[in-house]
C-alpha positions in Angstrom: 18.4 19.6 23.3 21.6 19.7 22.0 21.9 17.4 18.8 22.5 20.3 15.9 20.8 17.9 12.9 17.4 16.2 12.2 16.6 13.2 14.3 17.8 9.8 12.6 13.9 8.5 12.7 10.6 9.3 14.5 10.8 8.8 18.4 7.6 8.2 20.6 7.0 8.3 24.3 4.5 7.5 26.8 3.5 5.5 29.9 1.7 2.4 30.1 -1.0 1.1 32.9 -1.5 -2.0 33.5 -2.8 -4.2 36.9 -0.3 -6.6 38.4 -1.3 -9.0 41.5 -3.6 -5.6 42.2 -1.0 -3.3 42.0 -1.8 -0.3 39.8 1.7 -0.1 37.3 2.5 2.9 35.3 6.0 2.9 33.3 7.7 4.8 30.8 8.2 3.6 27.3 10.5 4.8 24.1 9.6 3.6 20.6 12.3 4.4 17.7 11.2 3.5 14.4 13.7 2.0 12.6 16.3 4.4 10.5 16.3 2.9 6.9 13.0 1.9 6.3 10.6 3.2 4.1 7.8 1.9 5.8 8.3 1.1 9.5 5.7 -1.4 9.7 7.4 -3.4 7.0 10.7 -3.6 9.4 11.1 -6.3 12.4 10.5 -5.1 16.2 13.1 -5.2 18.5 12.2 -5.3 22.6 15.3 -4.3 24.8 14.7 -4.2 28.5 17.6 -3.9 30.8 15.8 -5.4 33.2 16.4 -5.4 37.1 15.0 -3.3 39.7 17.0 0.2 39.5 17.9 -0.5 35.9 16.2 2.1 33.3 15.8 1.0 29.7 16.8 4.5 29.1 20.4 3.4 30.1 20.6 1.0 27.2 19.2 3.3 24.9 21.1 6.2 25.3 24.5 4.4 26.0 24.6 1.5 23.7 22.0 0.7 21.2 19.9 3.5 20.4 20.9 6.0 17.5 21.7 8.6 19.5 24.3 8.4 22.6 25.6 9.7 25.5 29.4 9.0 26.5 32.3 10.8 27.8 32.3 12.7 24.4 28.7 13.9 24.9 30.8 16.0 27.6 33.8 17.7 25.6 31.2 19.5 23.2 31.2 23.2 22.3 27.5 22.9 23.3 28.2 21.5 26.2 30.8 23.6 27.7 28.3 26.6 26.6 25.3 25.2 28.3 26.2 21.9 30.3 23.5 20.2 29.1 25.4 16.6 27.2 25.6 16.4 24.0 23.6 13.5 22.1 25.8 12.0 19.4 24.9 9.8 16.2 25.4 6.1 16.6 26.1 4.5 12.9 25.7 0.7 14.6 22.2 1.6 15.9 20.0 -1.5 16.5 17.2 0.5 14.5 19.7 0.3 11.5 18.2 -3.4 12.0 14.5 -2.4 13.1 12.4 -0.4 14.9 13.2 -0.3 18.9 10.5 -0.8 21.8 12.0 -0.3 25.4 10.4 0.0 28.7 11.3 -0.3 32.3 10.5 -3.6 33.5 9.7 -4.7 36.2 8.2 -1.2 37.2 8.2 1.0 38.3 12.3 1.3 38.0 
């Protein structure tokens, strides 16, 4: 919600489950394809995990690497001060101007 123009490249989300030490893990993942490829399977993959117990991947992706971002800015919106929901704005220096993106929270669940 919020962002007025077409997304810069497919997103995908979903939960994976795994077994660790017999601990039944479910945690959230966020795959952007890269931006300026034709074919996204012809593009390198790039893992970001902030890493940390408490720290969300989603932090990183949504305040420094992803193509879209949230920042003070997000806040000073006509969209924003209509529904106070932030404002997603277009990052030019993307990391999926490089390649497609994979974060997840690690170690989960975060």
């Amino acid at each position: 919600p919020g962002y007025p123009h077409m997304l810069p490249s497919a997103w995908y989300s979903g939960f994976l489950d795994y077994e660790l030490n017999g601990t039944k893990i479910h945690t959230h993942y966020v795959y952007v394809e890269a931006e300026t490829a034709e074919d996204p399977s012809d593009v390198p993959l790039i893992y970001w995990s902030n890493g940390g117990p408490g720290a969300s991947s989603l932090f990183g992706l949504l305040t420094e690497l992803g193509p879209l971002m949230l920042s003070d800015l997000s806040l000073k919106t006509k969209s924003y001060k209509e529904t106070g929901i932030p404002t997603p704005l277009y990052n030019p220096d993307s990391w999926t101007q490089l390649g497609s993106v994979l974060i997840f929270d690690a170690p989960a669940p975060v």
